[in-house]
Phi, psi and omega in degrees: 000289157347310172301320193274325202272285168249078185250167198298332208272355199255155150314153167260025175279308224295310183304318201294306213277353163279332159325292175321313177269001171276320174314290169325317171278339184275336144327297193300332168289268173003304169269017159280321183280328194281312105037290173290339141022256172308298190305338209249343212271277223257010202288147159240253181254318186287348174260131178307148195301334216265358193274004165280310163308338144341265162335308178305284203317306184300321182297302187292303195289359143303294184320324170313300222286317196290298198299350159297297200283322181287355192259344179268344176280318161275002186032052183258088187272000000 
């Protein structure tokens, strides 16, 4: 895999910028999670309806984003 990832025929953007964006998504999961978290811990009557959708949306657009950084590692565009 590694081989596939930084083999000589590619820019050298291409490895940094799929780094970046796995880095990005694993954030975006991360604060999806810590998010759902909080919420299921401290949430009551006073936390807003809309914060599931929340939660939903930052879960998918980490999963968009890994699948970005894999379409960039492999350049299956």
């Amino acid at each position: 895999m590694l081989n596939t990832i930084f083999s000589l025929n590619q820019p050298i953007w291409q490895p940094l910028a799929g780094i970046a964006v796995l880095l990005l998504a694993a954030w975006e999961l991360y604060s999806g999670y810590t998010e759902f978290q909080r919420i299921h811990k401290h949430g009551n009557r006073a936390t807003s309806g809309f914060s599931a959708f929340a939660i939903y949306y930052s879960i998918a657009i980490g999963l968009i984003l890994l699948g970005g950084a894999y379409s960039i590692f492999t350049m299956k565009f």
